[in-house]
C-alpha positions as CSV (number, residue, x, y, z in Angstrom):
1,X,0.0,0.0,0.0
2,X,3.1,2.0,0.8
3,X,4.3,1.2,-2.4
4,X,0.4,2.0,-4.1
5,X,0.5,5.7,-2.1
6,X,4.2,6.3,-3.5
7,X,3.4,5.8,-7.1
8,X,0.1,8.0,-6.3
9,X,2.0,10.5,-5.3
10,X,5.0,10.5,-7.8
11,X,1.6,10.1,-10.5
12,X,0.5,13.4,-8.8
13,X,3.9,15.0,-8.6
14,X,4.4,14.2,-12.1
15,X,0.5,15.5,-13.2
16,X,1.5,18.9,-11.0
17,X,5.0,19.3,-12.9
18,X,2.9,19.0,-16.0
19,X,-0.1,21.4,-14.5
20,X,2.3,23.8,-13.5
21,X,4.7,23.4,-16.7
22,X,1.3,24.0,-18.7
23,X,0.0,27.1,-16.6
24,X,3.9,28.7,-17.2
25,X,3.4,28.1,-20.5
26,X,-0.7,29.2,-20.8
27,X,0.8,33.1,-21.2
28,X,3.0,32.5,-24.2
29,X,-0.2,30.7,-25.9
30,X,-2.3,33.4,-25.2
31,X,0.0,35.9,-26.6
32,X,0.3,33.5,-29.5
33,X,-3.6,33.1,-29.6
34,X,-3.9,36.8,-30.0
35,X,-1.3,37.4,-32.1
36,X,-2.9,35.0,-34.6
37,X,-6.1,36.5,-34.4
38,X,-4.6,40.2,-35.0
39,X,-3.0,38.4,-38.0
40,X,-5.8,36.8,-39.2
41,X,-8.3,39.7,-38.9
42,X,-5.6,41.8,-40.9
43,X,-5.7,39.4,-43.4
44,X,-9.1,39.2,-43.2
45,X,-9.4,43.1,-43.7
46,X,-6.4,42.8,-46.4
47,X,-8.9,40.3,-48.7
48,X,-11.7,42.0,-48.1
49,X,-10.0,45.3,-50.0
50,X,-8.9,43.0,-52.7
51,X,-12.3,41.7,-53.1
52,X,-13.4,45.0,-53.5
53,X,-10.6,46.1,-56.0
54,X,-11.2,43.4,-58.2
55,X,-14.7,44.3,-58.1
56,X,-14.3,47.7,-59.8
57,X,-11.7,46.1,-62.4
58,X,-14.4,43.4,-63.3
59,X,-17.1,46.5,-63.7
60,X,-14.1,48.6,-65.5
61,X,-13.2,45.4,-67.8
62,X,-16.9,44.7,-68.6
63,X,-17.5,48.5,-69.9
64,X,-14.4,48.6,-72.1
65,X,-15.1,44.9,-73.5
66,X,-18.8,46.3,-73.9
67,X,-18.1,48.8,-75.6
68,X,-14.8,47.1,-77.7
69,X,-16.7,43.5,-78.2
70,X,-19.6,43.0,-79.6
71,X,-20.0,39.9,-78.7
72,X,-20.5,40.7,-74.6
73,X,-24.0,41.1,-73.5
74,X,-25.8,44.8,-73.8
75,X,-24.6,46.5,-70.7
76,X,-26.5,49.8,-69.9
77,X,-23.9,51.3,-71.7
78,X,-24.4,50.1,-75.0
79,X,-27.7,50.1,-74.9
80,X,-27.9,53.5,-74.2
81,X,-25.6,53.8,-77.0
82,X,-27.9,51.9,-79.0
83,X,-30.5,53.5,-78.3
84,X,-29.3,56.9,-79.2
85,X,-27.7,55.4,-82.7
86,X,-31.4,54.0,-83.6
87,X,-32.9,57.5,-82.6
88,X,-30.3,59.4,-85.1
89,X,-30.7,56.7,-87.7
90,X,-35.0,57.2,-87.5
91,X,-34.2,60.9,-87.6
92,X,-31.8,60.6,-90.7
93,X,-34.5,58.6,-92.6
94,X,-36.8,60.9,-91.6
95,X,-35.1,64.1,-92.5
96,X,-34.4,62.4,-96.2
97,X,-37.6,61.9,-97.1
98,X,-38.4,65.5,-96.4
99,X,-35.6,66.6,-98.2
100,X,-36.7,64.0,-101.2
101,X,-40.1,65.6,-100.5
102,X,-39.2,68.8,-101.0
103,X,-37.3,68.2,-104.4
104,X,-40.4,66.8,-105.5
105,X,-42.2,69.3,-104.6
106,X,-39.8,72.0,-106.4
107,X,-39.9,70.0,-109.5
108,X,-43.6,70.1,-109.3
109,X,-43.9,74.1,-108.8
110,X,-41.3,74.8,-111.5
111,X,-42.9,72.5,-113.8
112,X,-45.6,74.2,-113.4
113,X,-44.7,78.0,-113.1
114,X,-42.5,77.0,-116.8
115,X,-45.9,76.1,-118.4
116,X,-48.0,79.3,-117.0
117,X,-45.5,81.7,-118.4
118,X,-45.4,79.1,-121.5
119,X,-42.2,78.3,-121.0
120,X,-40.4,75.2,-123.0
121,X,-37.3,74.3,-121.0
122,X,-36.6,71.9,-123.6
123,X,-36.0,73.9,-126.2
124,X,-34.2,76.7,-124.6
125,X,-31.8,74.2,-123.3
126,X,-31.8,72.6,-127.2
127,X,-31.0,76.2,-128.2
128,X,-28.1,77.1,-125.8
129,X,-26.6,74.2,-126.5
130,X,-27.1,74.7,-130.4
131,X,-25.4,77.9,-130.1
132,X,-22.6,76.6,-127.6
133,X,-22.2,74.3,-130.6
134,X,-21.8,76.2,-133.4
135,X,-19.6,79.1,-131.7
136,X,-17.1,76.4,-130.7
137,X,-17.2,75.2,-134.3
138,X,-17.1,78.8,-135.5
139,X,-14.4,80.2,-133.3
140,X,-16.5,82.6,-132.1
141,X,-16.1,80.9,-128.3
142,X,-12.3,82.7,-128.2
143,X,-14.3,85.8,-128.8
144,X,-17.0,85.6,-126.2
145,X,-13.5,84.3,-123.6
146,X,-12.0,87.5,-124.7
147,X,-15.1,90.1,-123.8
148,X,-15.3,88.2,-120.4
């Protein structure tokens, strides 16, 4: 029993060393602990700004490739762009055929202010170029060059 109560206590001897050995060394740990959790919420913080600048480079990247490659999706961008290219195009078609309109319309009233006055445009055009044509045949063209 002797024996039984010496091995118990060299059993709690040793278990005390260890207790004690452990609660010397419970400090460090805890200095270590927090030290690892400063580092890790810096790291933490450190990701967390990456994160975010990646963020704006993906939203940078897709506007330029929107705008560079047509083959991205329509980005708000573009289709505002779009949207204003369709609007000047409809505008464009729409301003031609008033202009075409108005030629028409120009051919129509001098058409018909040539045939009040009873005016053939056909044949004073056949006569200017008749004369034209026989001054240049004639020579007299080097005369009319001259007066000018």
């Amino acid at each position: 029993m002797e024996r039984t109560i010496r091995e118990l206590s060299e059993t709690t001897e040793n278990l005390m060393n260890k207790v004690n050995d452990i609660e010397s060394r419970l400090p460090r740990f805890e200095a270590i602990l927090n030290s690892l959790r400063k580092e890790n919420e810096m790291l933490r913080m450190e990701i967390n700004k990456i994160n975010e600048n990646l963020q704006d480079i993906m939203a940078l990247y897709e506007v330029v490739s929107n705008q560079i490659n047509p083959f991205i999706g329509v980005s708000k961008i573009t289709a505002t762009s779009l949207e204003k290219l369709e609007r000047l195009e409809s505008e464009y078609k729409r301003l031609r055929k008033l202009v075409e309109e108005m030629t028409n319309d120009l051919m129509i009233l001098g058409s018909l202010y040539l045939s009040q006055l009873n005016i053939d445009l056909e044949k004073i055009i056949e006569d200017v170029l008749e004369e034209e044509i026989i001054k240049s045949i004639s020579g007299d063209k080097d005369d009319t060059e001259r007066n000018k």
